[in-house]
Structure formats: structure tokens, C-alpha cells
N, C-alpha and C positions, 0 to 999 in steps of 0.2 A: 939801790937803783935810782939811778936821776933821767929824767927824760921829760924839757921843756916843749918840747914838741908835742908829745902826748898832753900834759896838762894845758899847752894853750890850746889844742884840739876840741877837750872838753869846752874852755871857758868860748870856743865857737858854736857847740853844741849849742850851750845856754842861751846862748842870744838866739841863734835860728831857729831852736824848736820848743824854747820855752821851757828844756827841762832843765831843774837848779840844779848846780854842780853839787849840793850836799847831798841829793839824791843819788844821783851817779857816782860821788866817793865812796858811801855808805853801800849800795848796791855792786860795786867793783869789789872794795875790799870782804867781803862777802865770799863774792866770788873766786878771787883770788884763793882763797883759803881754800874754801873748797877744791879748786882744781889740784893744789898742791898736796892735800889728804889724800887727796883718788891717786895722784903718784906716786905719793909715798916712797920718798927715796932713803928708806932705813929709816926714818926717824919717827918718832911717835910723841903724842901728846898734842894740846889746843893749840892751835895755832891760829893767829891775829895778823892781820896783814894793817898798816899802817898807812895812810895816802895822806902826805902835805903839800897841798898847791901850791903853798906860798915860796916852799924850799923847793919845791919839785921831788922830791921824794917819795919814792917807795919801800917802806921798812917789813922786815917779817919779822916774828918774835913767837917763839913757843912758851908754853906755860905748862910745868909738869908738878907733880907734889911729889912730900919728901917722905921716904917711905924704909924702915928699916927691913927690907928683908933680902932675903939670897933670889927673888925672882918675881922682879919687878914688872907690873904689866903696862899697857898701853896707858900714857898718861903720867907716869910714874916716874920717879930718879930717885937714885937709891940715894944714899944718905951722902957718904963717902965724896959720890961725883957734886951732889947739889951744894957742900961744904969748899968744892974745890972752885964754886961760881961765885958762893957767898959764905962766907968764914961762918956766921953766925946761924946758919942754916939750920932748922930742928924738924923732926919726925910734924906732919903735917902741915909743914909750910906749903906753901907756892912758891914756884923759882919761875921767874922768866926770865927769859934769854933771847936775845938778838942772832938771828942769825942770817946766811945768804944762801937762799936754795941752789942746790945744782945744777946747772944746765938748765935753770927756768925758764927762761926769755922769752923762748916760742909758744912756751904754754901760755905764760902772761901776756902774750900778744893774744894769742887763742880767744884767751879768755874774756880779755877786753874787747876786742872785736863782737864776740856774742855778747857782751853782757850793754854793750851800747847800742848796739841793734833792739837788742830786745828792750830797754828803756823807752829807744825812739818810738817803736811799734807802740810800745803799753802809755806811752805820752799822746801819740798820735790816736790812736782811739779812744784813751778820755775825753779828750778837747773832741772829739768827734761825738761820742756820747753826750757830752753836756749839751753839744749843739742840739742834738736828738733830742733832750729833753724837753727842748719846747713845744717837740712834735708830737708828742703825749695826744691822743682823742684826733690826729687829722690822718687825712688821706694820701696816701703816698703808691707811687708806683714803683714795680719793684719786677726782677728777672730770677725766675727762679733754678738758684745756682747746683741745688744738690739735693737729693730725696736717699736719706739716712736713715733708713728702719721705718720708723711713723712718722718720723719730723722732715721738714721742709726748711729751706735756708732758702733765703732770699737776700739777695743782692739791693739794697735801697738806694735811691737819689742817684747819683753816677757812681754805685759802688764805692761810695767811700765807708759803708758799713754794711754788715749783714744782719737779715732779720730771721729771726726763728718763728715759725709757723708752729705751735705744738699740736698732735692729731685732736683738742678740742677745739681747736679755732679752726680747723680743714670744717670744709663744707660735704655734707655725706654725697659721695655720689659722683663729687667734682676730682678729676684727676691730675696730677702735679707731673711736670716732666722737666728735666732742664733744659731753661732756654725759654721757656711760656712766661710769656710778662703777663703779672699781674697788678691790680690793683688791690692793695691792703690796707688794712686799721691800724694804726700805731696806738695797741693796747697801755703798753708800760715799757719804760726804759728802765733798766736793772743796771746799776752802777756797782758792782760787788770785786771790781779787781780782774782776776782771771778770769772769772765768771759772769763778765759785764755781759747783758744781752739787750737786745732791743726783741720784745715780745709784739709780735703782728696777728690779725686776724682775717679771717676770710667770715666768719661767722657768727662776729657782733653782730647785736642792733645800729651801733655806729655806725657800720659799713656805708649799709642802708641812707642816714641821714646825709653822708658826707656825700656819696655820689646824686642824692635828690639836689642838697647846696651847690654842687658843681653843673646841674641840666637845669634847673631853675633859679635864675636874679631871683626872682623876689623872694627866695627863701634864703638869698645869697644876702639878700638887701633889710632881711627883716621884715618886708612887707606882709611874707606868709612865713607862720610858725610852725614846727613840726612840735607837737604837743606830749606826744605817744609815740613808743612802737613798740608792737611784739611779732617775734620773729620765730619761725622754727625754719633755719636755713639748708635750703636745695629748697623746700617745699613752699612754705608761702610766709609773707609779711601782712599786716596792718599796721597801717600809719595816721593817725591822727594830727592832723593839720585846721590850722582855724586862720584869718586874718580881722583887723582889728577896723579895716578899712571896709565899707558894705559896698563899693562898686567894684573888689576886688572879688573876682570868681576863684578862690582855692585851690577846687579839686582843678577846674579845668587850666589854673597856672602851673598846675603839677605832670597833669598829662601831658599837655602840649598840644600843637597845631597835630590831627591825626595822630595822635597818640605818639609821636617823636619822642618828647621828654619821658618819659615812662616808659618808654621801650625801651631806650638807651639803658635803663638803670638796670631791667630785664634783661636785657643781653648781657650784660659786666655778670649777673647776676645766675648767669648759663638757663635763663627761661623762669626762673623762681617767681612764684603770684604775686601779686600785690597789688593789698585792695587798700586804697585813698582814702580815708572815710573824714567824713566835716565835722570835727570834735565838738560837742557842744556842753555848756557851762550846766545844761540840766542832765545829772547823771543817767536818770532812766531813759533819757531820750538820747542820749550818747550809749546806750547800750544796746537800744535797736538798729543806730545804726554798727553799732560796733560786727552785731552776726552779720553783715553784710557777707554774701549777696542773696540770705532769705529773706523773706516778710516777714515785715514781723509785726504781731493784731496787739500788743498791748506788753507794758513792762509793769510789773507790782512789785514793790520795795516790800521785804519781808522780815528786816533784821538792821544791822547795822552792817551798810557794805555790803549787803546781801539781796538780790532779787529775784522774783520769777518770771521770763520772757518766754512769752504765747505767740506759738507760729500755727499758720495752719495743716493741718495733718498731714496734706501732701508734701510741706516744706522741712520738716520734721529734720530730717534725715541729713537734708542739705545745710540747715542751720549747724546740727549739732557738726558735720562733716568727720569725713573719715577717721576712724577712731578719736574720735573727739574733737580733733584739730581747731576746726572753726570756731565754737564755742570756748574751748581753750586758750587762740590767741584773744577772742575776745573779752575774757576773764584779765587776761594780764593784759589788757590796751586800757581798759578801764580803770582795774585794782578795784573791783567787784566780784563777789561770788556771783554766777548766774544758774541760776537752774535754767533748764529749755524743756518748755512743754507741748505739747499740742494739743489744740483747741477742742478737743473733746476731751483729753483730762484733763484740762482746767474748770472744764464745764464743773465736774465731779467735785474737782476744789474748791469751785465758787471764787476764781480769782479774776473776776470779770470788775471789779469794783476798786476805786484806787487806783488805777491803771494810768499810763501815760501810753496814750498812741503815737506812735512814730512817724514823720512824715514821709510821704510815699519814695519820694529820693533819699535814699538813707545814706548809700556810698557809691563808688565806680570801680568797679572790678579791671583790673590788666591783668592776664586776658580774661575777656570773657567767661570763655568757656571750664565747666569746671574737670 
């Protein structure tokens, strides 16, 4: 087979979409072969398909071994015939032979047709992947294209790729529909071949800080830092923020004019809490205000990492918060054990001594209300 036409087609390929013509000869002759097994017109054994650009040629060639018996299988040439291609032929050689399939042409058009498409596609999404990878930890808006059992596909950037939502990064509660633009987390770009993903989230702690950086410059500018966050998402966040600057007010750079910036990030967030709190370099005093939004009468370090926080008895309930929650993100905003007590079994412990009092503004609840 010679056909300059086809081979300067490739050497167009190369230049336009970057993919190397050794790729494509390796992957065509592949293919080739393949399609000509699945035909199978009589003939049997390996077959090799051969591509020279430089000649323009397309060669095929079988390879069968030599085999003395009366009923030779797939693969196989009996002694007699292998003898009659090569004189010197013996009982387990390899014979290869040149040959010209029949009536090939349309399939080798076939074939080539899909098997360059398919390179283009799998070229075009690497180079689209690699781009991705610098998007690794940012914020990306994305249209969600198909909801497949528990997973979510998301269309990213102008649909030059898709993002997989897997049901631990869905948010509990929140409902996915195609066609709903979302905003996502660019977890990890997975470069595996067929298997390349771009992995997205709805229910990092990232989410969180990307959409604060994008409603407030000064966390955008470096002026305020986000220190911390723990998150149990649909339900509530903490986020610890500090600035290094003293005429800079934090929490209220974070809020906003009437709470504007902070609600923004709630509503992306479908109504989810989040409480601001002002980090501070003293850990027991960053861990009262960490229970925000109780009081809290005193912190006692009891261990390494470990402390007990005195609320008053009526505040009890609201510290520790629902099934644990509050006391819990405040454990992980810290990276402290806390016990939470109230002031009358503290009394009992005597852990009134060694204490650190918290200041009466500890954090800023969005919203309010609990």
C-alpha cells in the first residue's frame, strides 16, 4: 500500500495539534492489525502491520511457527508449507511472511479515520489536563453536565474539560441538576491515560477560603490572613483570620459593609454558618474564642494540646452545640483537645486556677441566629 496523501496528512497533524507522527504510526499500526484479526479473511497467525513515512508505505506481514503435525492450529504452518517460504525451515521456527490483505482499503480507511480522531481527542485533553494542573487548590466555576448514580460531572472553564464531583465532596443536603452552575474546588488533576480526571469539590475547607479571597481584597492582598478552618459542610464553618497590621479590623474586613461579604459566601454556600473568629498566637485565648458563639469564664491547659473550657451553665449546651458540632469544629480550628464544662463542675474540679479569661468579643457569628 502507498498513499502520500495519507502520510503528508499525518506530517499536518503533527504540526497542528502537536501530536508526533511516531505516536500515530505506533498507534495506527496497532490498529491496523487489529482490525484485520477481527476480519479474518482465512488466514491466521500474528500479524504486524508495518508504516514507512519516508517510502509512504504500508506493509502487512504474518508470523506463524513451524510445527509438525496433521492439524495445525491458529498461529501455526506446518512444516511442508513453512519449507516451501524458506528451504531451511525446522519444527519451531518463526516464518514471516509478507503479505496483501483482501479487499482491505475501506477497512484501513476505517481504521485510520478512528484511530486519529481518537489520538487527536486523547492529545487534546492532555495538553488540556496539564493546563489544569496548575489549577490544583483554586476556584473554578463549572455547569453541571450529568448526575450518574452518585457522581456529578461538571463541565469546567468554557467546557474545555470535565470535572468529577465524587459523592464525598457533594455537600449533604445540596441537590445537583443539569444545567446548575456551580462554583468548585479544584481538589486534584489525575493524569492516568484513559482514566485522566480532574477531581472537584463542593465540600472542602478550600471552597470556603477561595470564595472569602474572591469577596475580600485584603485576604486577596495578603493584608488579612485566613489561619484556620474547620468545616462540617451544608452545616457550619470556622474560620480563623488574624492581620498583621493593628488599624486593620479583620473580622469586620471579612463581613463587610452590613454583612455583604459574608453573605455572599453563605449564599454560594446554600445558607451554611460561619463564624469569623480573630486567631490569636495565645492558644487558650484562641480557644475561647474558638466555641464561639458561647462565653466562655476561663480556658485551663491540662496536658499537652489538651485543655478544659468553663462556660456558664446556661451556655453549656450552646458551647458544646448539636451533637457536638461546635466544640468539635473547635477542636479541629485549633488542633486542641477541649473538654467543655460548666461552671459548676468546674467548681467540683477546682479548675478555677491557671486559667486564661477570654475577651468578651471572642468571634462574629453569620448568621446570628443559631
Amino acid at each position: 500500500m502507498t498513499n502520500k496523501d495519507f502520510f503528508a496528512a499525518l506530517a499536518d497533524l503533527e504540526r497542528e495539534k502537536g501530536i508526533s507522527e511516531e505516536a500515530f504510526i505506533d498507534a495506527l499500526s496497532n490498529a491496523l492489525a487489529s482490525a484485520y484479526k477481527k476480519q479474518n479473511f482465512g488466514d491466521t497467525g500474528n500479524v504486524e502491520v508495518r508504516l514507512n513515512p519516508e517510502k509512504c508505505t504500508i506493509r502487512f506481514f504474518m508470523s506463524q511457527i513451524v510445527v509438525d503435525s496433521d492439524e495445525p492450529q491458529d498461529g501455526e504452518i506446518l512444516l511442508d508449507d513453512a519449507r516451501r517460504i524458506k528451504k531451511s525451515a525446522k519444527v519451531g521456527d518463526t516464518i514471516t511472511e509478507e503479505f496483501v490483505p483482501k479487499d482491505f482499503s475501506r477497512i484501513a480507511a476505517q481504521t485510520a479515520k478512528q484511530v486519529i480522531l481518537q489520538k487527536i481527542h486523547e492529545t487534546e485533553r492532555d495538553n488540556t489536563l496539564t493546563e489544569f494542573s496548575d489549577k490544583e487548590g483554586e476556584l473554578m466555576s463549572g455547569l453541571v453536565r450529568k448526575v450518574d448514580m452518585k457522581n456529578i460531572y461538571i463541565e469546567l472553564g468554557k467546557g474545555q474539560i470535565e470535572g468529577l464531583m465524587l459523592p464525598q465532596d457533594q455537600v449533604p443536603g445540596e441537590r445537583y441538576n443539569p444545567g446548575d452552575k456551580l462554583k468548585v474546588y479544584v481538589k486534584r488533576v489525575r493524569n492516568g491515560g484513559r482514566n485522566a480526571q480532574v477531581l472537584v469539590s463542593r465540600a472542602a475547607p478550600g471552597l470556603v477560603k477561595r470564595l472569602f479571597e474572591e469577596e475580600v481584597p485584603e485576604i486577596k492582598q495578603n493584608v488579612v490572613l485566613i489561619k484556620s478552618i474547620a468545616r462540617e459542610p451544608g452545616h457550619r464553618t470556622k474560620m480563623a483570620i488574624a492581620s498583621e497590621d493593628a488599624r486593620i479590623d479583620a473580622v469586620g474586613a471579612c463581613v463587610g459593609n452590613k454583612g455583604a461579604r459574608v453573605n455572599a459566601v453563605v449564599a454560594e454556600l446554600g445558607g451554611e454558618k460561619i463564624d469569623i473568629i480573630l486567631w490569636s498566637e495565645n492558644p487558650l485565648e484562641f480557644i475561647a474564642k474558638a466555641l464561639s458563639p458561647a462565653t466562655v469564664v476561663s480556658v485551663t491547659q491540662i496536658g499537652d494540646k489538651a485543655a478544659v473550657a468553663v462556660v456558664p451553665d446556661d451556655k453549656l449546651s450552646l458551647a458544646i452545640g448539636r451533637d457536638g458540632q461546635n466544640a468539635r469544629l473547635a477542636a479541629r480550628l485549633t488542633g486542641w483537645k477541649i473538654d467543655v464544662k460548666s461552671e459548676s463542675a468546674a467548681e467540683k474540679l477546682n479548675l478555677e486556677a491557671n486559667s486564661e479569661a477570654p475577651e468578651e468579643e471572642a468571634a462574629e457569628e453569620i448568621p446570628a441566629e443559631e
